[in-house]
mmJSON file of the N, C-alpha and C atoms, coordinates in Angstrom:
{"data_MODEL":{"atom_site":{
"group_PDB":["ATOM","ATOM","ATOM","ATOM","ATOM","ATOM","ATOM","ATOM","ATOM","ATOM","ATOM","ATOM","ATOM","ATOM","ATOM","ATOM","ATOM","ATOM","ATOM","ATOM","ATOM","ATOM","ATOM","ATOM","ATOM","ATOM","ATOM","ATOM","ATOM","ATOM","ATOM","ATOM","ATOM","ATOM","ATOM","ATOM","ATOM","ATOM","ATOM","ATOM","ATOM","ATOM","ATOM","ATOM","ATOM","ATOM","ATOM","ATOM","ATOM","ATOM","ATOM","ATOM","ATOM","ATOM","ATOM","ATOM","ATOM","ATOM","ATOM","ATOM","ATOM","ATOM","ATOM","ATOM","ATOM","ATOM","ATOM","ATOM","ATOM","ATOM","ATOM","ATOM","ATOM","ATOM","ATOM","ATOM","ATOM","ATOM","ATOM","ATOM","ATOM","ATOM","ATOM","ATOM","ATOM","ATOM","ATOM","ATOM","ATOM","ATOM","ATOM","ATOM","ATOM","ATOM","ATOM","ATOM","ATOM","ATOM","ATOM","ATOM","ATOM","ATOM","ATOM","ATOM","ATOM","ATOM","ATOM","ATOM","ATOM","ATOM","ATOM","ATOM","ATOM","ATOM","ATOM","ATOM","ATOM","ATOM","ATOM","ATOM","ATOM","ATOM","ATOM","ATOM","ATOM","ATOM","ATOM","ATOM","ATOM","ATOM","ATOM","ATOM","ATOM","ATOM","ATOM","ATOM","ATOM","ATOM","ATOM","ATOM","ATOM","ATOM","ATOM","ATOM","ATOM","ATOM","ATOM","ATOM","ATOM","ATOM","ATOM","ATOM","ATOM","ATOM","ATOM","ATOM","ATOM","ATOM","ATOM","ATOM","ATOM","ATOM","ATOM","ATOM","ATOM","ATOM","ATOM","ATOM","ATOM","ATOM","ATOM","ATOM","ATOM","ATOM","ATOM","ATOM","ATOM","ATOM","ATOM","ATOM","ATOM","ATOM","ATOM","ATOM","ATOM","ATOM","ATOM","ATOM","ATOM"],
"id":[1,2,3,4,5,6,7,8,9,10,11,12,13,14,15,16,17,18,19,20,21,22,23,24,25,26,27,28,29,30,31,32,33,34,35,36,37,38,39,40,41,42,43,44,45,46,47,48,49,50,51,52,53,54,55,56,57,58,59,60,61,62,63,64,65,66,67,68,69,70,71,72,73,74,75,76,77,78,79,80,81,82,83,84,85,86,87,88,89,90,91,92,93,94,95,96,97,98,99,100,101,102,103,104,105,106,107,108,109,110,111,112,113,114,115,116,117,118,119,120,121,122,123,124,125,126,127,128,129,130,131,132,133,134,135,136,137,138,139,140,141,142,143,144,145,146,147,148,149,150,151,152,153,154,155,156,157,158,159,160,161,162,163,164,165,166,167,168,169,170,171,172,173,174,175,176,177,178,179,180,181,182,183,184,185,186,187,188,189],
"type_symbol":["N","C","C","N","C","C","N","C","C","N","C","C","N","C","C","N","C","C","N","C","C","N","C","C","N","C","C","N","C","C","N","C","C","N","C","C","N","C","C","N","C","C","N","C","C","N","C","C","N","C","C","N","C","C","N","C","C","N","C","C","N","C","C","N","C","C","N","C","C","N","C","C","N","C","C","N","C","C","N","C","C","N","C","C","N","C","C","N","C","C","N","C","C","N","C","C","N","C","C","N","C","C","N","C","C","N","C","C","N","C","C","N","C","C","N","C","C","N","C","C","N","C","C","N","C","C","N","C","C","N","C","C","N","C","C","N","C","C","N","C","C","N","C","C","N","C","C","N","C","C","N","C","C","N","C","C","N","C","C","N","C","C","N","C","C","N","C","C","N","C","C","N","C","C","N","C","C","N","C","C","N","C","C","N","C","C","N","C","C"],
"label_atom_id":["N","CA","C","N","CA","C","N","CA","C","N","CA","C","N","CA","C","N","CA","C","N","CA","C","N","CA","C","N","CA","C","N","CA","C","N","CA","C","N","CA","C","N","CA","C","N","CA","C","N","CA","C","N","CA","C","N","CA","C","N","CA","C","N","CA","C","N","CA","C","N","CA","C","N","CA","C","N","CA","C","N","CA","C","N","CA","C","N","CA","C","N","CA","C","N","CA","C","N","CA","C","N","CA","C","N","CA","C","N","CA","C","N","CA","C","N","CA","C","N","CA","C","N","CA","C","N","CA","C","N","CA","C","N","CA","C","N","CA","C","N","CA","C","N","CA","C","N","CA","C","N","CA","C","N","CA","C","N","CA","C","N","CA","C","N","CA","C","N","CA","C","N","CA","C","N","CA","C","N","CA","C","N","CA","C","N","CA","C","N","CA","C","N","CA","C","N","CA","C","N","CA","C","N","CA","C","N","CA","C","N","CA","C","N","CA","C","N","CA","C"],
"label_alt_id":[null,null,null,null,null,null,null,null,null,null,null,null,null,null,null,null,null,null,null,null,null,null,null,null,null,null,null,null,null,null,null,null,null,null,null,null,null,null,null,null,null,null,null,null,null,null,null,null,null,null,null,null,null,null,null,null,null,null,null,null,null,null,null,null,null,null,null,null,null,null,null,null,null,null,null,null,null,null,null,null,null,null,null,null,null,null,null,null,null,null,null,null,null,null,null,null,null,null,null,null,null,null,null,null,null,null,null,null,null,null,null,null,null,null,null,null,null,null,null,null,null,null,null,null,null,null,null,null,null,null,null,null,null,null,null,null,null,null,null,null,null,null,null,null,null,null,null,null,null,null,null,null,null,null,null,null,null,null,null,null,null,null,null,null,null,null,null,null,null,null,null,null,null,null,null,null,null,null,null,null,null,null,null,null,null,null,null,null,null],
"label_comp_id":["UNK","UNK","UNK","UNK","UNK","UNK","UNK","UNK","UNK","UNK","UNK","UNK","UNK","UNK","UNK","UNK","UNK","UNK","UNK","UNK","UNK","UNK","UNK","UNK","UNK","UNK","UNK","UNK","UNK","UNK","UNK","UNK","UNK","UNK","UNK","UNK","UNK","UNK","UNK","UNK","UNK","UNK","UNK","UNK","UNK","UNK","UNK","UNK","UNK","UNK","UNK","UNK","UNK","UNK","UNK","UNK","UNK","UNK","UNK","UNK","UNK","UNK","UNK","UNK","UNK","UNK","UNK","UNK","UNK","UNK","UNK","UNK","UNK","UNK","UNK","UNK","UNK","UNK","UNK","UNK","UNK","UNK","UNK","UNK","UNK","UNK","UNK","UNK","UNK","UNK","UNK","UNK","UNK","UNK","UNK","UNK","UNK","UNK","UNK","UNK","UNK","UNK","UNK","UNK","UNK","UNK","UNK","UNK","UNK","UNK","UNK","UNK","UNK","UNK","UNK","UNK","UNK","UNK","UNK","UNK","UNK","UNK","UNK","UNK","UNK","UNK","UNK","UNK","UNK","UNK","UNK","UNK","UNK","UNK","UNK","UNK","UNK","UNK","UNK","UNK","UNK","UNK","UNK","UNK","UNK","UNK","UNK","UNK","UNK","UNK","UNK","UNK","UNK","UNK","UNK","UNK","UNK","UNK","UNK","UNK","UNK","UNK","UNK","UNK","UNK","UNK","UNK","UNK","UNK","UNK","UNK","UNK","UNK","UNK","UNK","UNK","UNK","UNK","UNK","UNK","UNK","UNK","UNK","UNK","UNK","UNK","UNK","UNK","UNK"],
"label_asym_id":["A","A","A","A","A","A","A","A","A","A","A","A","A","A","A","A","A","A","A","A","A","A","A","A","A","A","A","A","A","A","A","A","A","A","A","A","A","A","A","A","A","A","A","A","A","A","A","A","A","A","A","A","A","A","A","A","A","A","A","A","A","A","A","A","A","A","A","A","A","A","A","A","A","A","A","A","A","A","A","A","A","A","A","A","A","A","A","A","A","A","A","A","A","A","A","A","A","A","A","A","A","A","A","A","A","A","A","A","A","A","A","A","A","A","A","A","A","A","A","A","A","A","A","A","A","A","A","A","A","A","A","A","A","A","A","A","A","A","A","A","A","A","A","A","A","A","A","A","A","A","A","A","A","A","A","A","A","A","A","A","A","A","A","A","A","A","A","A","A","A","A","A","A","A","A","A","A","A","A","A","A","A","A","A","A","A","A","A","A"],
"label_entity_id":["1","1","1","1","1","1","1","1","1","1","1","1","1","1","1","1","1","1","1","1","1","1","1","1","1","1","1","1","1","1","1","1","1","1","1","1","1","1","1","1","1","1","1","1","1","1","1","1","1","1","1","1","1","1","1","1","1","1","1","1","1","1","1","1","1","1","1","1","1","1","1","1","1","1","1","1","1","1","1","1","1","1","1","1","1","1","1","1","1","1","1","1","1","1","1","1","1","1","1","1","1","1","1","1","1","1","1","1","1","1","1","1","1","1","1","1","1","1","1","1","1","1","1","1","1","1","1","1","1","1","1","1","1","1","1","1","1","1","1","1","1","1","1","1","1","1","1","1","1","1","1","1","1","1","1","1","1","1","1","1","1","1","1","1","1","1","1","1","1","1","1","1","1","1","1","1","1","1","1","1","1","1","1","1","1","1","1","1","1"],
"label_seq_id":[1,1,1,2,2,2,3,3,3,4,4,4,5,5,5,6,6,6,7,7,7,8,8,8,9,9,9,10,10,10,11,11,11,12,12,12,13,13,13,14,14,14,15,15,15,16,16,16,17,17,17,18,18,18,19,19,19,20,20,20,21,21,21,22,22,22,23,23,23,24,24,24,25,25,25,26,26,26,27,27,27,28,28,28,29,29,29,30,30,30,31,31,31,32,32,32,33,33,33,34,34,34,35,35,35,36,36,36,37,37,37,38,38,38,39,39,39,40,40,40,41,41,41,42,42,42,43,43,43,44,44,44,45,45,45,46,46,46,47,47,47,48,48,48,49,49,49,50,50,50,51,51,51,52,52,52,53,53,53,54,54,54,55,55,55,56,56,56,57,57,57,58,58,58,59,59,59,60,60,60,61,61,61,62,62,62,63,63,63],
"pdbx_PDB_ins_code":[null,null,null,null,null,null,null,null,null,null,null,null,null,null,null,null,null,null,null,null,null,null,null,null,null,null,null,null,null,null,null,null,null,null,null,null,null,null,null,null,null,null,null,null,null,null,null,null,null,null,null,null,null,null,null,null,null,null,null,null,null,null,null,null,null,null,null,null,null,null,null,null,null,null,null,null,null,null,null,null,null,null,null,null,null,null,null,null,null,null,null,null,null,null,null,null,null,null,null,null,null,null,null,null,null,null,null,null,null,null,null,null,null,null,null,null,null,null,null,null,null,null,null,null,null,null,null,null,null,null,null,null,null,null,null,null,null,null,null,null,null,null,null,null,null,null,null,null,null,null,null,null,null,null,null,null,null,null,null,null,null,null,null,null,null,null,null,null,null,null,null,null,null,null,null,null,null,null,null,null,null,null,null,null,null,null,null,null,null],
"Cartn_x":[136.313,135.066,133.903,133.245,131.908,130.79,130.22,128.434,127.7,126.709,125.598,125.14,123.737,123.72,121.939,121.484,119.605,119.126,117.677,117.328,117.188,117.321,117.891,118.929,120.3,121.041,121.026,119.683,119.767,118.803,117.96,117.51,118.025,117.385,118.1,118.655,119.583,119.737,118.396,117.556,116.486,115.241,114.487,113.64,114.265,115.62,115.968,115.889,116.217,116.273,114.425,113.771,112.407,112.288,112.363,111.336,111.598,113.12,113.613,112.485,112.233,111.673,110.413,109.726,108.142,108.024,108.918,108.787,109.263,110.196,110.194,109.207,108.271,107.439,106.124,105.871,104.9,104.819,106.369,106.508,106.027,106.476,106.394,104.784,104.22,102.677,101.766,102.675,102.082,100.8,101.006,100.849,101.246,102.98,103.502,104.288,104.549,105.281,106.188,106.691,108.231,109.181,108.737,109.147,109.784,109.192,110.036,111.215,111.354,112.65,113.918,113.679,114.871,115.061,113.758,113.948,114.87,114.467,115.464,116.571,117.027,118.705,119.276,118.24,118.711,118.914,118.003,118.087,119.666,119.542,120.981,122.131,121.919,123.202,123.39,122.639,122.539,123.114,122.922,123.104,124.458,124.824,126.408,127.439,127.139,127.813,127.765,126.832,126.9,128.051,128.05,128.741,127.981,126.741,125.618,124.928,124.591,124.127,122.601,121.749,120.469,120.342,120.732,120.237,118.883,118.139,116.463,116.564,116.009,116.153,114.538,114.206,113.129,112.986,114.201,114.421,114.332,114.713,114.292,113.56,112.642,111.423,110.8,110.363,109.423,109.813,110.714,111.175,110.883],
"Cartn_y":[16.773,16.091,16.876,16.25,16.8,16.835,17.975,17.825,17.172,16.967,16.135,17.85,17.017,18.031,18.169,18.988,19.198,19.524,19.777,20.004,21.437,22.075,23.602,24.059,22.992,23.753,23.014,22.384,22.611,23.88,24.299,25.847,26.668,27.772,28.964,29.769,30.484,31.612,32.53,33.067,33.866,32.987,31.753,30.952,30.647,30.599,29.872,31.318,32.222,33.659,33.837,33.626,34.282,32.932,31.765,30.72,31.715,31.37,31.849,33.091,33.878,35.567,34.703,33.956,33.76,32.933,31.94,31.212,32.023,32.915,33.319,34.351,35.113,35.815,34.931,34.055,33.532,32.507,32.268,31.86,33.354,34.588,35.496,35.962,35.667,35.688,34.773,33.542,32.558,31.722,31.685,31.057,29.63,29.852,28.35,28.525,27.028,26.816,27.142,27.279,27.745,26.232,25.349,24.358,24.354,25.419,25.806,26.095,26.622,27.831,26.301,24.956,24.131,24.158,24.499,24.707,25.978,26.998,28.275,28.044,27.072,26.882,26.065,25.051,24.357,25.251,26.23,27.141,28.401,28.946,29.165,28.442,27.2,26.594,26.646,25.947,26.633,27.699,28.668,30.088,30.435,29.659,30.077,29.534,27.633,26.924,28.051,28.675,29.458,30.791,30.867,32.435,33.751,33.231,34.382,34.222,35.89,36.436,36.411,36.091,35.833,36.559,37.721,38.728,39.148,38.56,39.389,40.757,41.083,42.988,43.001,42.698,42.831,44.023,44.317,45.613,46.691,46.702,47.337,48.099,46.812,47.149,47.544,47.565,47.995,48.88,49.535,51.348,52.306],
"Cartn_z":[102.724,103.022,102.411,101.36,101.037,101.93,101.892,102.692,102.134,102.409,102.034,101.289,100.22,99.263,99.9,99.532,100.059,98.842,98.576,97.461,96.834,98.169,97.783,97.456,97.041,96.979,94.956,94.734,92.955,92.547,93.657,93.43,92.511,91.349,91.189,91.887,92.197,93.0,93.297,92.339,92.568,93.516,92.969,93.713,95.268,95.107,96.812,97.871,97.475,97.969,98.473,97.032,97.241,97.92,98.055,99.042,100.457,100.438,102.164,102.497,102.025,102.56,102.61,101.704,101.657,102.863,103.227,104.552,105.855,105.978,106.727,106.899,106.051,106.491,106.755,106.241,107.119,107.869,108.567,110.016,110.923,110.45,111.536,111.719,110.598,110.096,111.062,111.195,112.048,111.006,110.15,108.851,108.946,109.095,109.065,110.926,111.077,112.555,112.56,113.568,114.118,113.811,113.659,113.314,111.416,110.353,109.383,109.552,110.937,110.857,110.561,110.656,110.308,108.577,107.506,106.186,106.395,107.089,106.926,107.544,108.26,108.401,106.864,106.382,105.196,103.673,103.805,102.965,102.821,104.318,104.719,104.378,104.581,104.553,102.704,101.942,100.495,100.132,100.542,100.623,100.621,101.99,102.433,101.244,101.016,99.969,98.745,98.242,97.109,97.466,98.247,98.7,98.828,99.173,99.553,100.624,100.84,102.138,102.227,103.221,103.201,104.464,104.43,105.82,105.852,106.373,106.586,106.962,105.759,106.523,107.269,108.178,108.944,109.716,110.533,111.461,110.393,109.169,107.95,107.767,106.93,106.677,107.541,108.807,109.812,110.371,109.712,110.776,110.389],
"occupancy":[1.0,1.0,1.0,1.0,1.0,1.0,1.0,1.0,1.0,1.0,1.0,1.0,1.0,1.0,1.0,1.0,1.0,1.0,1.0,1.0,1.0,1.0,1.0,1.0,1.0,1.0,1.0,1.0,1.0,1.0,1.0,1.0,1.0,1.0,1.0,1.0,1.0,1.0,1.0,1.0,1.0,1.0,1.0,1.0,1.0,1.0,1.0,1.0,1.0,1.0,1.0,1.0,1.0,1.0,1.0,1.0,1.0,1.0,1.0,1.0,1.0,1.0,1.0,1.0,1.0,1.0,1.0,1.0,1.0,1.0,1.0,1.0,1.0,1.0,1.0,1.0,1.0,1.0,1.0,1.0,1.0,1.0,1.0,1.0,1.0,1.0,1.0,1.0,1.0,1.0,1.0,1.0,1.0,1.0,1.0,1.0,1.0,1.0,1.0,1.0,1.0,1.0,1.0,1.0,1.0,1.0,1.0,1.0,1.0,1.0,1.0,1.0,1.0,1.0,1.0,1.0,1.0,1.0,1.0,1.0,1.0,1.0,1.0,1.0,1.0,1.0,1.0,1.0,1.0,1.0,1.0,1.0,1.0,1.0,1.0,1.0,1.0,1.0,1.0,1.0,1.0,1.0,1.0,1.0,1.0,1.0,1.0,1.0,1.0,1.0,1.0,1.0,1.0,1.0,1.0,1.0,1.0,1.0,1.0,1.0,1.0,1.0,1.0,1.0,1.0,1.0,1.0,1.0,1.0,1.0,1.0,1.0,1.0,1.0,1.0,1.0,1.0,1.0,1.0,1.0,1.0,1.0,1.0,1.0,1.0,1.0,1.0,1.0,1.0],
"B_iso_or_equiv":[0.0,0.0,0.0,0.0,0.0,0.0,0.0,0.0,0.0,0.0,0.0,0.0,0.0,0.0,0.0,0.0,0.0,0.0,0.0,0.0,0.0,0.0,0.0,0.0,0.0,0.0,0.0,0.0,0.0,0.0,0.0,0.0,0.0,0.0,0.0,0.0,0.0,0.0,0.0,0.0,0.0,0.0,0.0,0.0,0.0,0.0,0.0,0.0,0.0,0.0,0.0,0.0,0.0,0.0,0.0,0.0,0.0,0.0,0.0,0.0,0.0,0.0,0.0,0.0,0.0,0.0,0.0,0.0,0.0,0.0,0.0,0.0,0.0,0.0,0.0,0.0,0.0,0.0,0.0,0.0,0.0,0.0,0.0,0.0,0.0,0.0,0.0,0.0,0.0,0.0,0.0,0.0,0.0,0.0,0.0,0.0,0.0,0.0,0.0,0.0,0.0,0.0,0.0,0.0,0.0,0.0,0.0,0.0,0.0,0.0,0.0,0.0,0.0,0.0,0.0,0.0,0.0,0.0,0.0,0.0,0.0,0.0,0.0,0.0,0.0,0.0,0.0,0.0,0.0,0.0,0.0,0.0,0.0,0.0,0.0,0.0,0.0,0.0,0.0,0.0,0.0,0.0,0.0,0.0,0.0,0.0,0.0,0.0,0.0,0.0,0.0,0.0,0.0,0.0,0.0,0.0,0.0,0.0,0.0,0.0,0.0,0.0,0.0,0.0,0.0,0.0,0.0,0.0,0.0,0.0,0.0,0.0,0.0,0.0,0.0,0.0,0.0,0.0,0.0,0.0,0.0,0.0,0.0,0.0,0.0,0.0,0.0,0.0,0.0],
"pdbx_formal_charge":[null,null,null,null,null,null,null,null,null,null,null,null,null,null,null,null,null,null,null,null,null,null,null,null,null,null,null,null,null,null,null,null,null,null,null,null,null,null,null,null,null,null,null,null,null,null,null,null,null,null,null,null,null,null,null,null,null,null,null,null,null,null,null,null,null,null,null,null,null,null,null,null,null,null,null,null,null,null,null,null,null,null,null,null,null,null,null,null,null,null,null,null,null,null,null,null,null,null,null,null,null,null,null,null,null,null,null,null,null,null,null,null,null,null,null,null,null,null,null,null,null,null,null,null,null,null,null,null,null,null,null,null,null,null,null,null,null,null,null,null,null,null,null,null,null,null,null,null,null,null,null,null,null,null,null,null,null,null,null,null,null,null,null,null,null,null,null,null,null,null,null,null,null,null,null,null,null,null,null,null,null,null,null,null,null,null,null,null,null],
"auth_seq_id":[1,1,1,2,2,2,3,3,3,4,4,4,5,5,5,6,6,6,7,7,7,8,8,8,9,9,9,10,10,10,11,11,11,12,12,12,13,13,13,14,14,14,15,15,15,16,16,16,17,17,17,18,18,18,19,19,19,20,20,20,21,21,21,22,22,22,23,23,23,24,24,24,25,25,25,26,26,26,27,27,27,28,28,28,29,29,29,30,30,30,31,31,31,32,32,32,33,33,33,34,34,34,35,35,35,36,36,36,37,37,37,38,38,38,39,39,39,40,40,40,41,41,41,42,42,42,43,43,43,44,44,44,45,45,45,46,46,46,47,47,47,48,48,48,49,49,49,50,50,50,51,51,51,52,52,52,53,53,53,54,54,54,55,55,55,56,56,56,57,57,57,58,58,58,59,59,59,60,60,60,61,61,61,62,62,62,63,63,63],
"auth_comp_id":["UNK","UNK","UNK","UNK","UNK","UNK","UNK","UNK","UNK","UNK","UNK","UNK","UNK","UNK","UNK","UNK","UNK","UNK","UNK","UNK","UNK","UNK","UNK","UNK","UNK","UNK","UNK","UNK","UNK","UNK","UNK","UNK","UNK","UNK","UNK","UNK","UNK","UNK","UNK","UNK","UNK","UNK","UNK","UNK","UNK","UNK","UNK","UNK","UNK","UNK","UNK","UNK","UNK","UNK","UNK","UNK","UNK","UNK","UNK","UNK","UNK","UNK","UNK","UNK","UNK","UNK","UNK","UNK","UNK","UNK","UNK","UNK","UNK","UNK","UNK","UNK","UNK","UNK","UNK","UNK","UNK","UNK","UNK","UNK","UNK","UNK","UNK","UNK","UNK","UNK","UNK","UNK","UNK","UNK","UNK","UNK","UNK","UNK","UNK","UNK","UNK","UNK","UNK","UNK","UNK","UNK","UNK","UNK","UNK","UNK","UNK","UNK","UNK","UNK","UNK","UNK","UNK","UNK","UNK","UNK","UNK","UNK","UNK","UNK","UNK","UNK","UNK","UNK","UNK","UNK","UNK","UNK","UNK","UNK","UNK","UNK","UNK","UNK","UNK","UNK","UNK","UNK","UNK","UNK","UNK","UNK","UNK","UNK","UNK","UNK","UNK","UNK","UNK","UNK","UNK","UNK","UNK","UNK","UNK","UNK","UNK","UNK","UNK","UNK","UNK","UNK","UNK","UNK","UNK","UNK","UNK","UNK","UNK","UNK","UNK","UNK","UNK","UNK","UNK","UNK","UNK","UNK","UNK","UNK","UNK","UNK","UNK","UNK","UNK"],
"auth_asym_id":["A","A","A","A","A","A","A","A","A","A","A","A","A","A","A","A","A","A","A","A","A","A","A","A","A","A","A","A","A","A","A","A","A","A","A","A","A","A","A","A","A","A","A","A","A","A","A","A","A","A","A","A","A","A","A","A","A","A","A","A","A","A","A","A","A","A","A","A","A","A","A","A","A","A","A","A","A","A","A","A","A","A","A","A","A","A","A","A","A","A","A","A","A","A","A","A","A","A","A","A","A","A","A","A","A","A","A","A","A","A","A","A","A","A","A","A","A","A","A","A","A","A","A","A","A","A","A","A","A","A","A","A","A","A","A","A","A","A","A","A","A","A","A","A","A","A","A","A","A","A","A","A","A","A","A","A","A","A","A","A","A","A","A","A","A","A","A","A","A","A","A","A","A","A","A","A","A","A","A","A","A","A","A","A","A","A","A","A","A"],
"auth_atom_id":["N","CA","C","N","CA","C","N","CA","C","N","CA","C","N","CA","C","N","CA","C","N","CA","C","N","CA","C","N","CA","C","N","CA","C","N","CA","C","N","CA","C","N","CA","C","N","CA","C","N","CA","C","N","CA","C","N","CA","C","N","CA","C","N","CA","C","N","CA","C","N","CA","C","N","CA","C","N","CA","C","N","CA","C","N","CA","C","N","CA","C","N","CA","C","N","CA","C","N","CA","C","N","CA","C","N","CA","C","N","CA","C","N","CA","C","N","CA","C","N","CA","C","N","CA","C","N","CA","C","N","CA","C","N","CA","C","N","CA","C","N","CA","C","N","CA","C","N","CA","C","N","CA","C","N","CA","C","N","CA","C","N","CA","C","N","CA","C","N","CA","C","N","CA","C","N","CA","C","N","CA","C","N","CA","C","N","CA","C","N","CA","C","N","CA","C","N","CA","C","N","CA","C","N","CA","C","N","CA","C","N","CA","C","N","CA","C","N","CA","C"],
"pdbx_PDB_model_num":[1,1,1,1,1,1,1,1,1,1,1,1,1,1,1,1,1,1,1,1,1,1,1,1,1,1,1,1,1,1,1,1,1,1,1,1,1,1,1,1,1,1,1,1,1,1,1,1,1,1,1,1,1,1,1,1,1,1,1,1,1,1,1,1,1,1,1,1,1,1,1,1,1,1,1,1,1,1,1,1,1,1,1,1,1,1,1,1,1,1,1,1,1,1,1,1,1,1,1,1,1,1,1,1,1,1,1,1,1,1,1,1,1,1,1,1,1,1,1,1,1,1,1,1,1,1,1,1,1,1,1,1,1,1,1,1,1,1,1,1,1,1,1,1,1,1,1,1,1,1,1,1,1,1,1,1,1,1,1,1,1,1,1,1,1,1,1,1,1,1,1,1,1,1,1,1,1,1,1,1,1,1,1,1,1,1,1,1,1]
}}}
């Protein structure tokens, strides 16, 4: 059974990576709504179909 396809998953690898970080930092910015975070599951799911990891290093960066 095929998935349905989104428009992120005709993304480059590099643009779909950098959208995900730019939306997720300014959901946490409070920039954009918490209501993005469903682009960042669609983006994920992209991600996964490719065979890549989209781990936010957040705890990361801020230590």
């Amino acid at each position: 059974m095929e998935t349905e396809k989104s428009s992120y998953d005709k993304l480059p690898l590099e643009l779909l990576t950098g959208f995900f970080y730019e939306v997720h930092k300014n959901i946490e910015k409070g920039i954009l709504s918490n209501a993005m975070y469903h682009e960042i599951r669609l983006i994920e799911q992209s991600a996964l179909k490719r065979g890549i990891s989209l781990e936010y290093p957040h705890d990361k960066v801020h230590k």
